[in-house]
Short mmCIF file of the C-alpha atoms (twelve columns), coordinates in Angstrom:
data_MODEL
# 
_entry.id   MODEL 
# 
loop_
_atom_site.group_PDB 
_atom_site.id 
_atom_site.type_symbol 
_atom_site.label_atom_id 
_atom_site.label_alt_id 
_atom_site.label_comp_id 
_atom_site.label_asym_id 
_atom_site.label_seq_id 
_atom_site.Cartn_x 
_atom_site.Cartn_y 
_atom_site.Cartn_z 
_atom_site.pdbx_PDB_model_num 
ATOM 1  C CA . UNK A 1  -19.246 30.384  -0.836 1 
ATOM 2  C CA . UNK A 2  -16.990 33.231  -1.276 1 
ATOM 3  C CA . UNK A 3  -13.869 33.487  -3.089 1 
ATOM 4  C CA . UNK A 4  -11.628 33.344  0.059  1 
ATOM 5  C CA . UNK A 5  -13.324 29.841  1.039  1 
ATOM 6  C CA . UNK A 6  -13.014 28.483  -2.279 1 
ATOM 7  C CA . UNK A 7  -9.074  29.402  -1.964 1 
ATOM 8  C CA . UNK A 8  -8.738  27.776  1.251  1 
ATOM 9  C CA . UNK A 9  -10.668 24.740  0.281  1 
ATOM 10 C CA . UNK A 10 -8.479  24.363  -3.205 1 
ATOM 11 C CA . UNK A 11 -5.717  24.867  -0.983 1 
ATOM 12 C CA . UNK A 12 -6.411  22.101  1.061  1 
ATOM 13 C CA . UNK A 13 -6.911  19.845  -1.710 1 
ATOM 14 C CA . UNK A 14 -3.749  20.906  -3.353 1 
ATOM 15 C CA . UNK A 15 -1.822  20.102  -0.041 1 
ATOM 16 C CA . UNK A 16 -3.697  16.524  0.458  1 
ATOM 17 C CA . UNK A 17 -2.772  15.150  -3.035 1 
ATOM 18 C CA . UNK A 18 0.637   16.899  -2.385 1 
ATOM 19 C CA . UNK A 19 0.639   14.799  0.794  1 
ATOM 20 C CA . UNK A 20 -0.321  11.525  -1.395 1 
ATOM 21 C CA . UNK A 21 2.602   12.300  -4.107 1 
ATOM 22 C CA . UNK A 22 5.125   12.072  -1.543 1 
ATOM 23 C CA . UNK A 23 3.930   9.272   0.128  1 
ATOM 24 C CA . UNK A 24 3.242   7.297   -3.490 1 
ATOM 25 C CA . UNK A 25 6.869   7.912   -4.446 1 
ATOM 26 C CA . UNK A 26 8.360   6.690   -1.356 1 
ATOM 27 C CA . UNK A 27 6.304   3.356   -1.700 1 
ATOM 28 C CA . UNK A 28 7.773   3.272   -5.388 1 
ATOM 29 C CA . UNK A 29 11.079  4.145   -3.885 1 
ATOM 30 C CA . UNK A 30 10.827  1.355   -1.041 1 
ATOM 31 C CA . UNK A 31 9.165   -1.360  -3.310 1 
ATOM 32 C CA . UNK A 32 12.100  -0.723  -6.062 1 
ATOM 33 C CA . UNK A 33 15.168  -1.455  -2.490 1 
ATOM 34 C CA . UNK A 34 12.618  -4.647  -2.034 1 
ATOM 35 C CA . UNK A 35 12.933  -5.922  -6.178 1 
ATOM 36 C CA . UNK A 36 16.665  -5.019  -6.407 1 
ATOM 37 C CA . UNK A 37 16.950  -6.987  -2.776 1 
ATOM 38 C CA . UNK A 38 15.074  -10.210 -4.150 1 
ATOM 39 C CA . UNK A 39 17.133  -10.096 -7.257 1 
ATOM 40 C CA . UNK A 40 20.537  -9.834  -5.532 1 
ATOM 41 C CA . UNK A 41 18.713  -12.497 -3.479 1 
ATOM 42 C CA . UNK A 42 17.833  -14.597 -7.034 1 
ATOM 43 C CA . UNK A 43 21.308  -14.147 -8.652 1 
ATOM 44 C CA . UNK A 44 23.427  -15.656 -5.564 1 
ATOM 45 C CA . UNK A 45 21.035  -18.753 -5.133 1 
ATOM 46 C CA . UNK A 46 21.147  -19.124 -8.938 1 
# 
C-alpha cells in the first residue's frame, strides 16, 4: 500500500467517526428536549 492510499483510507476513517460524532451529539441533544419534556411533564401532574 502506498503512502497516498494509506492517506485516503485514514481519511475516510477520520470522516466516518466524524460522521458518528455528529450524529451521537444530536441523539444526546434530542434525548436531553425528551428528559426536560417528561420532567415539565412530572412537575405539572405532581
Amino acid at each position: 500500500m502506498t503512502t497516498t492510499e494509506k492517506i485516503a483510507n485514514a481519511k475516510k476513517r477520520i470522516d466516518e467517526l466524524e460522521r458518528l460524532i455528529k450524529y451521537w451529539n444530536d441523539s444526546d441533544y434530542d434525548e436531553a428536549n425528551k428528559v426536560n419534556f417528561k420532567m415539565n411533564i412530572e412537575n405539572k401532574v405532581a
